[in-house]
N, CA, C and O of each residue as an XYZ file, in Angstrom:
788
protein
N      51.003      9.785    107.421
C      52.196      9.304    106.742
C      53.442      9.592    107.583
O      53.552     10.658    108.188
N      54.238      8.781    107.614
C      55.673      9.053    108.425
C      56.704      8.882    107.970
O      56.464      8.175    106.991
N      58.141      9.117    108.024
C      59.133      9.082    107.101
C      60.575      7.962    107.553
O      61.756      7.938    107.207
N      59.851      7.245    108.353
C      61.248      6.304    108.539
C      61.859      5.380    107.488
O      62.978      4.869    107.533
N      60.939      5.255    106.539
C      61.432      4.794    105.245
C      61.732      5.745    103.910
O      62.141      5.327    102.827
N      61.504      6.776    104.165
C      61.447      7.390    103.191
C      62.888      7.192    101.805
O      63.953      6.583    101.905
N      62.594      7.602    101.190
C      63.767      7.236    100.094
C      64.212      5.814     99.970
O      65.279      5.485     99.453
N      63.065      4.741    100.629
C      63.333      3.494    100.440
C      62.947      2.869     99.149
O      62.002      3.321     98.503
N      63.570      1.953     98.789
C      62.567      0.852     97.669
C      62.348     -0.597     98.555
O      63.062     -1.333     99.237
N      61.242     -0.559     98.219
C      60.525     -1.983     98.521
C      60.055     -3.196     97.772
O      58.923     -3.155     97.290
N      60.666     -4.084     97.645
C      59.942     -5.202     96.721
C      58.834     -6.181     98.521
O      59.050     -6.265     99.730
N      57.859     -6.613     97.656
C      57.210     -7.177     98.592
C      56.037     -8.034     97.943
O      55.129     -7.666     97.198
N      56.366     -9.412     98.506
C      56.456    -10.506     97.473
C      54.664    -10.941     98.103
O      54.530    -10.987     99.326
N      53.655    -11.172     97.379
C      52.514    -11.893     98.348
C      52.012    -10.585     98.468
O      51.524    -10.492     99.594
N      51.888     -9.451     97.802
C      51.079     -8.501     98.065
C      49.829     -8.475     97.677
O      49.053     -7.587     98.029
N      49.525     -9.408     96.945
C      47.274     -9.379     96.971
C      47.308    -10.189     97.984
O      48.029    -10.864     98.718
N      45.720     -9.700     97.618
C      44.495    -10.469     98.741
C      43.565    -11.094     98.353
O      42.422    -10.774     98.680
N      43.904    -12.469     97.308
C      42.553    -12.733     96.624
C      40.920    -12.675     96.920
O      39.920    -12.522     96.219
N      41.210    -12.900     98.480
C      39.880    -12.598     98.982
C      39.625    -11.268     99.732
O      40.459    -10.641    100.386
N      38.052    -10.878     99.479
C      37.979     -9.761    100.131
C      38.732     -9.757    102.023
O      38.639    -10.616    102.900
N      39.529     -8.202    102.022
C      39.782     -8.299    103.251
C      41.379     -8.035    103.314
O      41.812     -7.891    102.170
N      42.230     -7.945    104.150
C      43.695     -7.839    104.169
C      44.639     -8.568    104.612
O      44.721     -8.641    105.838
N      45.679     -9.363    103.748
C      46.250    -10.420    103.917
C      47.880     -9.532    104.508
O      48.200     -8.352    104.369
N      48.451    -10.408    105.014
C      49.667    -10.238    105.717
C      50.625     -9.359    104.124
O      51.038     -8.285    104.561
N      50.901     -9.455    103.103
C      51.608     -8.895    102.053
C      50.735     -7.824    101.902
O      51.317     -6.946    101.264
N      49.438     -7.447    102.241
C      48.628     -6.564    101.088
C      49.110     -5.109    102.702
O      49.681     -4.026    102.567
N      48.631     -5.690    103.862
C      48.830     -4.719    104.826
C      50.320     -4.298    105.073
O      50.557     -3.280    105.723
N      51.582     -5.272    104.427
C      52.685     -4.731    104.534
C      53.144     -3.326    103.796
O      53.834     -2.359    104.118
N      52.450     -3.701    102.724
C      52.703     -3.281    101.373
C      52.127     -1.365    101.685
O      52.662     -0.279    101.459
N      51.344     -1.621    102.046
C      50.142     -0.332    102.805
C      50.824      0.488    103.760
O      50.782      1.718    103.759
N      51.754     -0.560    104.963
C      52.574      0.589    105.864
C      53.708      0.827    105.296
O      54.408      1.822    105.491
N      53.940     -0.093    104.557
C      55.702      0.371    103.829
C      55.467      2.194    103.259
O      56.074      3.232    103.523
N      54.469      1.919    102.524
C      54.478      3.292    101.571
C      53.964      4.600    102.836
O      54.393      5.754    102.793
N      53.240      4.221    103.616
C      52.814      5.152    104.758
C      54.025      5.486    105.494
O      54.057      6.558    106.097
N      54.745      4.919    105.512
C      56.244      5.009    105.521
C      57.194      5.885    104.947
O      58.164      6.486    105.408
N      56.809      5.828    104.116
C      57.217      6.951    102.777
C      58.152      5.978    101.726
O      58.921      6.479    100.906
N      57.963      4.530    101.880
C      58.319      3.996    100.522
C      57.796      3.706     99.701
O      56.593      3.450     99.731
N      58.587      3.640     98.584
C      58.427      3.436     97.209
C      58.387      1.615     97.414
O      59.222      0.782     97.769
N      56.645      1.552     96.888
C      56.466     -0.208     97.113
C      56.749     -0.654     95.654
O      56.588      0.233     94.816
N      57.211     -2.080     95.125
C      56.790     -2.808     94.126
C      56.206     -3.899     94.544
O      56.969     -4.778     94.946
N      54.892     -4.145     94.577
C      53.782     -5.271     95.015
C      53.822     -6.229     93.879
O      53.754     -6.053     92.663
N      53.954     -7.314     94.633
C      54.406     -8.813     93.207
C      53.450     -9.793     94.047
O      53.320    -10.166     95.213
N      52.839    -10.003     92.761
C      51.995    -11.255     93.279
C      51.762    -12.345     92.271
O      52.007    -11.889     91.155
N      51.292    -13.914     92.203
C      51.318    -14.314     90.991
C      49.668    -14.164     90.395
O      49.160    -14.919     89.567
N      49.050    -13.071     91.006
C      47.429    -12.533     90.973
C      47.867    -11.409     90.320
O      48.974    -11.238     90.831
N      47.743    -10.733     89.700
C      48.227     -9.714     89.113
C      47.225     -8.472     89.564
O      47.538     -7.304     89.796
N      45.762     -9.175     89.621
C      44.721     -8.339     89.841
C      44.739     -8.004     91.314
O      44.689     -6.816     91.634
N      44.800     -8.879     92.176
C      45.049     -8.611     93.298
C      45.893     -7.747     93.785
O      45.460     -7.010     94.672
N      47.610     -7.561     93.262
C      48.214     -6.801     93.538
C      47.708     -5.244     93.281
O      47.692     -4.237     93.990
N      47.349     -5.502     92.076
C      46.302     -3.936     91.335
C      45.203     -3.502     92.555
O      44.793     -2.342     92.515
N      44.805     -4.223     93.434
C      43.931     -3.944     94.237
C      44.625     -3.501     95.510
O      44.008     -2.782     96.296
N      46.022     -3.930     95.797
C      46.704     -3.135     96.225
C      47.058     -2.193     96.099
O      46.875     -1.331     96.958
N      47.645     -1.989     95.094
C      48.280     -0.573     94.176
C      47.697      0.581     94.887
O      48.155      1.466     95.610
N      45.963      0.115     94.213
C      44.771      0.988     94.356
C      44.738      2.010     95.680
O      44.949      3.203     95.899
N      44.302      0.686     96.511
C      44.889      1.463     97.917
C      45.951      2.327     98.312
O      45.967      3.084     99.283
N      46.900      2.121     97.396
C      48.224      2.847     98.385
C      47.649      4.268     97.454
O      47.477      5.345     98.026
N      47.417      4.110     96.115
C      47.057      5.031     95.696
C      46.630      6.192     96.137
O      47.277      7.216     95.915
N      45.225      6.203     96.977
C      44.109      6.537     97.247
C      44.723      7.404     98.734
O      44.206      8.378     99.281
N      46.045      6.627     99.143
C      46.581      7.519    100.292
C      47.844      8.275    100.163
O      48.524      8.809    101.039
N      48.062      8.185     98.513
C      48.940      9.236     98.263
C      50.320      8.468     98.347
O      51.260      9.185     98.688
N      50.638      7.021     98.077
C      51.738      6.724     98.271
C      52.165      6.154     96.554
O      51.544      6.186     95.492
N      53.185      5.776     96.852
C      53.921      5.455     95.482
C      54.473      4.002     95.381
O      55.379      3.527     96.066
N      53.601      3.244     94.176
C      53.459      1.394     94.327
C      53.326      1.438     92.592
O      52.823      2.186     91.754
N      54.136      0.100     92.614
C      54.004      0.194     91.199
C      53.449     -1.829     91.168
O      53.993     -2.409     92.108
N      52.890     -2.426     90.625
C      52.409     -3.920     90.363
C      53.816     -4.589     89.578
O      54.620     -3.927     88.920
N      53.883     -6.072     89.831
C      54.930     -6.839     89.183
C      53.818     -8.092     89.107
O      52.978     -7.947     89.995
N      53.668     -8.863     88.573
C      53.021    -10.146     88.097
C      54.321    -11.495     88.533
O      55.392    -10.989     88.868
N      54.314    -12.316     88.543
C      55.426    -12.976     89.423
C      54.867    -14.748     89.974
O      53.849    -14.929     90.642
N      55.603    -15.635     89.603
C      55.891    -16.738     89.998
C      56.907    -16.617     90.725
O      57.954    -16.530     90.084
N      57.026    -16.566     92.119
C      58.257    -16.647     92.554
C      59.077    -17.474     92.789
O      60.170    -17.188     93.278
N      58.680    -18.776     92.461
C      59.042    -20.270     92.438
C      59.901    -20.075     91.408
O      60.941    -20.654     91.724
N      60.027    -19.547     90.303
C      60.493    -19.521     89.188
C      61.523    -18.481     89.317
O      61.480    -17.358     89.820
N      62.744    -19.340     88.557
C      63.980    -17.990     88.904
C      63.907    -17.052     87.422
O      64.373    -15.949     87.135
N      63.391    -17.684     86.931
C      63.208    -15.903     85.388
C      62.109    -15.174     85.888
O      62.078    -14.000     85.519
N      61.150    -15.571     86.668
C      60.241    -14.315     87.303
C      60.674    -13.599     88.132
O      60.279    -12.453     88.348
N      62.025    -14.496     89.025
C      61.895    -13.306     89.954
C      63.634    -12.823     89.356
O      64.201    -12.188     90.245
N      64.398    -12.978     88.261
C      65.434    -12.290     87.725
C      64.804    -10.944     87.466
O      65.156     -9.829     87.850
N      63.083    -11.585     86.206
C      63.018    -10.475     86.041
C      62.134     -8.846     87.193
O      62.083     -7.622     87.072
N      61.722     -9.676     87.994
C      61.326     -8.748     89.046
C      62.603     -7.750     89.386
O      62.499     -6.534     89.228
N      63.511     -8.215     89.744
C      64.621     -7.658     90.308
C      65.138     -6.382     89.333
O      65.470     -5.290     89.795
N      65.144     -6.785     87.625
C      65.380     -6.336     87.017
C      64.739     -5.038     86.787
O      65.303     -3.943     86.798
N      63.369     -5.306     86.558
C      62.170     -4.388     86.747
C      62.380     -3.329     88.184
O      62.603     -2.148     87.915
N      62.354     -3.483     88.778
C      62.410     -2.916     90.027
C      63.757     -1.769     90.142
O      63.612     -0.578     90.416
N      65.307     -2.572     89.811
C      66.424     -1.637     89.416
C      65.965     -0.426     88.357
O      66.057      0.796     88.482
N      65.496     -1.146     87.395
C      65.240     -0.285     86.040
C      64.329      0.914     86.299
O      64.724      2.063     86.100
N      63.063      0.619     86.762
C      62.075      1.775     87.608
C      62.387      2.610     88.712
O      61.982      3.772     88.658
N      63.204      2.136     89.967
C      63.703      2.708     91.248
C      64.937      3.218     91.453
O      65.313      4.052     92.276
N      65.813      2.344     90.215
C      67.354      2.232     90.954
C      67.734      1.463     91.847
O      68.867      1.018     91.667
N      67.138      1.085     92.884
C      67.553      0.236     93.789
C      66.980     -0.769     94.777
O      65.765     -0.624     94.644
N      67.144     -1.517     95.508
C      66.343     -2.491     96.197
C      66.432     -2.177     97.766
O      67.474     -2.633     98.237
N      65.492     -1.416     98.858
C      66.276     -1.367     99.917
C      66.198     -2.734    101.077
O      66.950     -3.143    101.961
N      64.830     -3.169    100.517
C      64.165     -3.977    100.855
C      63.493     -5.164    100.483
O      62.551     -4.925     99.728
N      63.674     -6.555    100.795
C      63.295     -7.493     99.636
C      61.865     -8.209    101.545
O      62.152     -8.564    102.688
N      60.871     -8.093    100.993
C      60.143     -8.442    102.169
C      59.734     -9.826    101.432
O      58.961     -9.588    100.504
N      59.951    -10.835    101.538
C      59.124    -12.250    101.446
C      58.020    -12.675    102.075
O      57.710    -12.741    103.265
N      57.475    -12.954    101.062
C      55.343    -13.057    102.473
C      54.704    -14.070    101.417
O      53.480    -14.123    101.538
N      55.217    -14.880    100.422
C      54.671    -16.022     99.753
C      54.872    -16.838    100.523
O      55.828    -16.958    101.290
N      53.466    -17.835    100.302
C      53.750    -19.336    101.014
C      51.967    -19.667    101.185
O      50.964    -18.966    101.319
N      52.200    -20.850    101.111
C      50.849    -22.003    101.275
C      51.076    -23.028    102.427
O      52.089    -23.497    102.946
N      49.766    -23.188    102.620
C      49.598    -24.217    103.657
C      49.549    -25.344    102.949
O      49.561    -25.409    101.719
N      49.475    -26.545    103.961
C      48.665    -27.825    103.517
C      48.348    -28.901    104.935
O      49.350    -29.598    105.094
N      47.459    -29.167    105.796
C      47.080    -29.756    106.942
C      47.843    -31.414    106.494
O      47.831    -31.769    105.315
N      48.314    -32.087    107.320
C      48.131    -33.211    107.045
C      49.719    -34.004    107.393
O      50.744    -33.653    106.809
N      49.697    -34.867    108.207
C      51.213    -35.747    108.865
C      51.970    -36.221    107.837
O      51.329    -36.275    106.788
N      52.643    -36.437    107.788
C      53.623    -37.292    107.176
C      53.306    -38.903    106.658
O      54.264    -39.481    106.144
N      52.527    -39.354    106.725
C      51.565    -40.773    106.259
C      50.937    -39.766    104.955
O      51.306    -39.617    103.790
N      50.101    -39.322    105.555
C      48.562    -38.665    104.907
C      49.118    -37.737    103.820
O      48.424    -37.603    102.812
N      50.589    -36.906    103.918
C      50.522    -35.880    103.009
C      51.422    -36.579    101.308
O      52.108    -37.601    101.333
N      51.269    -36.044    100.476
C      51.227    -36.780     99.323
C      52.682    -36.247     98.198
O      53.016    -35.119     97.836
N      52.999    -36.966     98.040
C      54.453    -36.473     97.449
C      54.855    -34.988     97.052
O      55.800    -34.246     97.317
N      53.632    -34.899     96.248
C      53.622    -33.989     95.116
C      53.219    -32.820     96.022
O      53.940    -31.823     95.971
N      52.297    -32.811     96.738
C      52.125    -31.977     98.038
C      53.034    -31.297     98.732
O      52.907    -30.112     99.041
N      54.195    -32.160     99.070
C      55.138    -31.596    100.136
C      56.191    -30.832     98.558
O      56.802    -29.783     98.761
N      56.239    -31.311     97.533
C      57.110    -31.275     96.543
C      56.705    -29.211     96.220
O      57.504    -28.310     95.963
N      55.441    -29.167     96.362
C      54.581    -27.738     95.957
C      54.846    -26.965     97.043
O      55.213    -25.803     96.870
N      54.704    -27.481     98.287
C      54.618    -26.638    100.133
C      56.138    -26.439     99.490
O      56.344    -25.412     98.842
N      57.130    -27.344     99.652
C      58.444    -26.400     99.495
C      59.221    -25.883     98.494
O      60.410    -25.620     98.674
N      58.567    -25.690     97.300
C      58.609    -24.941     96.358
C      58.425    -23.793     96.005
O      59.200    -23.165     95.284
N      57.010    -23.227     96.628
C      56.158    -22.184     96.910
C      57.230    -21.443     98.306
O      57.872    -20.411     98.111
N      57.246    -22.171     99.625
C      57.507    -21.833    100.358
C      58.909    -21.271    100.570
O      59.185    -20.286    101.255
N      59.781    -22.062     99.861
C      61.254    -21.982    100.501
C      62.280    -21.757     99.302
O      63.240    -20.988     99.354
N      61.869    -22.671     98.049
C      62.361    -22.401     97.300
C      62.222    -20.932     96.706
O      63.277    -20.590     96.172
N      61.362    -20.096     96.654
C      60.787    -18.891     96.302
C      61.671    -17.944     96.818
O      62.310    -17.053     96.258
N      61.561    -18.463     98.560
C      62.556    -17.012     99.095
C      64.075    -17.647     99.137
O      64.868    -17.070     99.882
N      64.395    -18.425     98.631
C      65.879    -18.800     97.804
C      66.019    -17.898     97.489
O      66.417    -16.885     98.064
N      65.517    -18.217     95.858
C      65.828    -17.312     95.034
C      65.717    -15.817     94.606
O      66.519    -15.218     93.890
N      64.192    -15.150     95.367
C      64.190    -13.873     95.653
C      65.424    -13.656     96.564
O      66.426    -13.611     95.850
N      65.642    -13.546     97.519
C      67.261    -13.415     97.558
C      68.750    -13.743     96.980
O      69.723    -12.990     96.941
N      68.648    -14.951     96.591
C      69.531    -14.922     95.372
C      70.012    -13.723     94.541
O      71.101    -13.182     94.348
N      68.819    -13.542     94.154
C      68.744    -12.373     92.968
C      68.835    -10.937     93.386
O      69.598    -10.250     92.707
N      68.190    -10.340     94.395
C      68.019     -9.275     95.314
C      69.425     -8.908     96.192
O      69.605     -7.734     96.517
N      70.470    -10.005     96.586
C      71.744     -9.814     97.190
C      72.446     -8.668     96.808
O      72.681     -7.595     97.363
N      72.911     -9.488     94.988
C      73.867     -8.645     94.660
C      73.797     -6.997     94.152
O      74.693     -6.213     93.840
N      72.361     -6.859     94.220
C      72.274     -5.326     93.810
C      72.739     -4.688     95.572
O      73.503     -3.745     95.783
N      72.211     -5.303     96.354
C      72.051     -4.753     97.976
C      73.685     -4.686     98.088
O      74.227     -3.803     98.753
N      74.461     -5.735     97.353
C      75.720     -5.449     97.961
C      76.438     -4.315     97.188
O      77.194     -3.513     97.736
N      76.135     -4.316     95.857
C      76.431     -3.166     95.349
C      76.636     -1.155     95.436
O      77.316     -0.198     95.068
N      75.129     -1.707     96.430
C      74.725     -0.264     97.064
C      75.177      0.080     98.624
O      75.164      1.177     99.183
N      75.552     -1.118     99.107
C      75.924     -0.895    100.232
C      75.186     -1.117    101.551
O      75.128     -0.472    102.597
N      74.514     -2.527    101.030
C      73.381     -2.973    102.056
C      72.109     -2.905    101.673
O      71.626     -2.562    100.594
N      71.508     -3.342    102.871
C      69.849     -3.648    102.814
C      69.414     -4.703    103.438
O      70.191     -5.495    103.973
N      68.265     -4.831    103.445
C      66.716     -5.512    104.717
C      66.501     -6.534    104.146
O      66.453     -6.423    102.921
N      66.340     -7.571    104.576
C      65.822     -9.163    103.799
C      64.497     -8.996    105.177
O      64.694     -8.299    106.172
N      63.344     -9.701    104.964
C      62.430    -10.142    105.862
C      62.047    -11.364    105.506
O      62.142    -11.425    104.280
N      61.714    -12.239    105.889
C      61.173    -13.266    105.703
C      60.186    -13.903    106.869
O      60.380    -14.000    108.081
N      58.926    -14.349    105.963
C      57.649    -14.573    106.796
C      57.818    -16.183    106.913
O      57.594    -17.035    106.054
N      58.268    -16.330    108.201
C      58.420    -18.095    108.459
C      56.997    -18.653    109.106
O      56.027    -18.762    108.356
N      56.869    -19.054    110.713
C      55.758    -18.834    111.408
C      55.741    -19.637    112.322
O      56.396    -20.662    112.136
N      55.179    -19.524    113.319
C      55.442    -20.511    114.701
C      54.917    -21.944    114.815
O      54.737    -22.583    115.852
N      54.664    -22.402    113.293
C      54.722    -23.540    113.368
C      55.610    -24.663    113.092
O      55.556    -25.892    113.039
N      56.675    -23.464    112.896
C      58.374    -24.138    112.094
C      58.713    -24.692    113.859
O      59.210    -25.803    114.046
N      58.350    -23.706    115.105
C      59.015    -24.294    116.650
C      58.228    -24.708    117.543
O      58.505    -24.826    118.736
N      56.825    -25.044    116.832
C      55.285    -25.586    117.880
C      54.826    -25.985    117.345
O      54.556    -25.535    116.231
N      54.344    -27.355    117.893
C      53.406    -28.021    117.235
C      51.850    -27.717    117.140
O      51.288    -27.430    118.197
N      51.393    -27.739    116.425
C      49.542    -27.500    116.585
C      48.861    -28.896    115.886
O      49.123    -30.039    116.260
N      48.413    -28.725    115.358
C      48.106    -29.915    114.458
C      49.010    -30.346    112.754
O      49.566    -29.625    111.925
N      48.758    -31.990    112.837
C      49.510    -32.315    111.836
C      49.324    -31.299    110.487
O      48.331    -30.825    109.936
N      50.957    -31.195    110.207
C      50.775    -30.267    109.163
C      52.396    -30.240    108.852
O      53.137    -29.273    109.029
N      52.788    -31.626    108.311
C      54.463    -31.631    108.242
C      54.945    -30.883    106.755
O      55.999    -30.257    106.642
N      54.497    -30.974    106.257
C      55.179    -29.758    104.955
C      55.293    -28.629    105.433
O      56.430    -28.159    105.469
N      54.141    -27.814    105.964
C      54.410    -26.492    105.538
C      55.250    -26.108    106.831
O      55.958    -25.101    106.814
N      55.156    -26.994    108.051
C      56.279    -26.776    109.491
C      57.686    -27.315    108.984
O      58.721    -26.798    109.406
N      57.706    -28.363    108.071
C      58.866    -28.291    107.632
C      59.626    -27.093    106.789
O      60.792    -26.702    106.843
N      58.258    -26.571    105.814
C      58.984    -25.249    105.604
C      59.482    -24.236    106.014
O      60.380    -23.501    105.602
N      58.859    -24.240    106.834
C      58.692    -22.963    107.625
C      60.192    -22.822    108.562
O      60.811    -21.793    108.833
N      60.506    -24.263    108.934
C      61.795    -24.525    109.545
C      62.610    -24.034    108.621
O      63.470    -23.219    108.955
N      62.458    -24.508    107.114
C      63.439    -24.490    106.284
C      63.971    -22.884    106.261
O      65.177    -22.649    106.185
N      63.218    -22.070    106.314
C      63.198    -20.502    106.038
C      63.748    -19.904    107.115
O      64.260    -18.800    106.928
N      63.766    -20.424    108.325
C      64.522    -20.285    109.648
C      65.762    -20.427    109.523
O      66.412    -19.470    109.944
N      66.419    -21.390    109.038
C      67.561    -21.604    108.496
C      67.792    -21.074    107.450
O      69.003    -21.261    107.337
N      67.397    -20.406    106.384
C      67.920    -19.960    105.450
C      68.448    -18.492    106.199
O      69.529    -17.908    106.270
N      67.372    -18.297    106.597
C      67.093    -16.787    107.194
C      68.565    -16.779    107.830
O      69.422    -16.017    107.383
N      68.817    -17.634    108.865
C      70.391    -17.478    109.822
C      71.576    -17.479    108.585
O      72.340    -16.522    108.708
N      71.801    -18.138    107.717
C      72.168    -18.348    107.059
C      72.850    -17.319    106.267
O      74.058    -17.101    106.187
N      71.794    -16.677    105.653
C      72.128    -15.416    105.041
C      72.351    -14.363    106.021
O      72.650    -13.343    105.400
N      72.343    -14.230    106.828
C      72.052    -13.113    107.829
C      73.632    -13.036    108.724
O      74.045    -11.975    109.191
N      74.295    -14.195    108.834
C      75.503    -14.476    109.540
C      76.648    -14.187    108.234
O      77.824    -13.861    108.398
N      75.862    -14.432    106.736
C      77.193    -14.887    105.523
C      77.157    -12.823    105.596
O      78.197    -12.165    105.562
N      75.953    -12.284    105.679
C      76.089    -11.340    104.548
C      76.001     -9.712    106.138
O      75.496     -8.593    106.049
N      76.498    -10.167    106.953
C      75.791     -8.699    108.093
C      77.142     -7.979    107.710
O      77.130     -6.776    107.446
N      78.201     -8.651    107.683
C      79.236     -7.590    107.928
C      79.716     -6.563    106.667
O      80.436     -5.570    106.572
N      78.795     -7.486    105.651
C      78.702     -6.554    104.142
C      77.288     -5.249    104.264
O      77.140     -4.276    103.524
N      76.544     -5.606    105.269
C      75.435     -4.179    105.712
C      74.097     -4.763    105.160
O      73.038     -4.169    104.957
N      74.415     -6.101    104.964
C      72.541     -6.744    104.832
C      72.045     -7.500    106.012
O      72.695     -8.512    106.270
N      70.974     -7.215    106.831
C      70.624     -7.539    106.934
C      69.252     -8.539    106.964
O      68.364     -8.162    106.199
N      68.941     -9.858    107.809
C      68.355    -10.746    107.509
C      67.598    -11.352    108.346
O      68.181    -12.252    108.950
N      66.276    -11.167    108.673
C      65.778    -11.077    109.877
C      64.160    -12.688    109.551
O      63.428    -12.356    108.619
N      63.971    -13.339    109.855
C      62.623    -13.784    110.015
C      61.757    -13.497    111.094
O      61.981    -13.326    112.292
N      60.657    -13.479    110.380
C      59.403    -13.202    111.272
C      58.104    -14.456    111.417
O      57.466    -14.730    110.400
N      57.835    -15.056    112.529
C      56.869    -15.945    112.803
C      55.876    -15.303    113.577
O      55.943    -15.013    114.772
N      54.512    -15.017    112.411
C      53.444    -15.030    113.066
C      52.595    -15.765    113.314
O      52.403    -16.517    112.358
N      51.877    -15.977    114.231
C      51.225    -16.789    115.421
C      50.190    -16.897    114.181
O      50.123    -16.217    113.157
N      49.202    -18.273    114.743
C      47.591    -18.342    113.749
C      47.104    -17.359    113.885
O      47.020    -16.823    114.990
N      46.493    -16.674    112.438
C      45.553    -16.055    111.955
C      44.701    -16.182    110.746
O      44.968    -17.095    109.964
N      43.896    -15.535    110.540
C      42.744    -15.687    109.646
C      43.422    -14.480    108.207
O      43.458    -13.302    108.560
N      43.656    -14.618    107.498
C      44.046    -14.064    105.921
C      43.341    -14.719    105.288
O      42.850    -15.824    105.519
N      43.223    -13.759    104.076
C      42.408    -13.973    102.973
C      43.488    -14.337    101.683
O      43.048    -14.577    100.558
């Protein structure tokens, strides 16, 4: 265990793993508290996050479960809410929701791209939305956001979720230029293909 976070709070959005094995939110969620923070794991799996929990448990760290649509702005009001009410404070809002979908711009289907950026972009909208004004209150704090290198490379057709992924690139600058000189920072992260569960 190490203490560069210590006395932190963590919200961290995408923390199950529906499938056996460790997904990009479930392993965040795991070093945050090895860290010495205080996690709240939100997932819209509820069980999954619990299977997180478990783990941090088991190594002596401190995680509490949130249940969560993050598409939805009363799930994640009330996440935010939940999280103040239990911790006191937010130090950290980590974003790690998001779906794929393969398929060009012919082939992909209204309702398709309508879900990819709903899930994807609209989500970490509003988890920041909501997460700002406590951070500005306290005097700062960490935004992360999980974009991915298919928002600036092409691989195969797959225009929703590279369009999202762009979209979150820009949000990311966005917030990060409106809100640094108030002590938040706002950082995205693009990881390369991998295999998650």
């Amino acid at each position: 265990m190490g203490d560069r976070l210590k006395g932190k709070v963590a919200i961290v959005t995408g923390a199950g793993s529906v499938l056996p094995g460790m997904g990009n939110g479930k392993a965040t969620a795991i070093v945050f508290t090895r860290e010495g923070a205080k996690v709240m794991a939100v997932d819209y799996n509820l069980e999954a996050a619990e299977e997180t929990k478990k783990m941090i448990d088991q190594e002596g760290g401190e995680c509490v479960t949130f249940q969560a649509d993050v598409s939805k702005a009363s799930d994640c009001q009330k996440m935010i809410e939940t999280c103040i009410q239990k911790f006191g404070r937010i130090d950290i809002l980590h974003n790690n929701v998001g779906i794929g979908q393969w398929g060009g711009v012919v082939e992909t289907e209204e309702e398709t791209w309508d879900k990819v950026m709903t899930v994807n972009v609209k989500s970490m909208f509003l988890t920041c939305k909501y997460a700002i004004p406590h951070m500005l209150k306290q005097g700062g704090g960490s935004i992360t956001n999980i974009a991915s290198v298919g928002a600036i490379r092409f691989t195969l057709p797959n225009c929703a979720y590279a369009s999202s992924k762009s979209a979150i690139i820009a949000l990311t600058r966005d917030i990060a230029l409106e809100y640094a000189a108030k002590g938040i920072r706002c950082n995205a992260i693009l990881p390369g293909l991998m295999k998650t569960p």
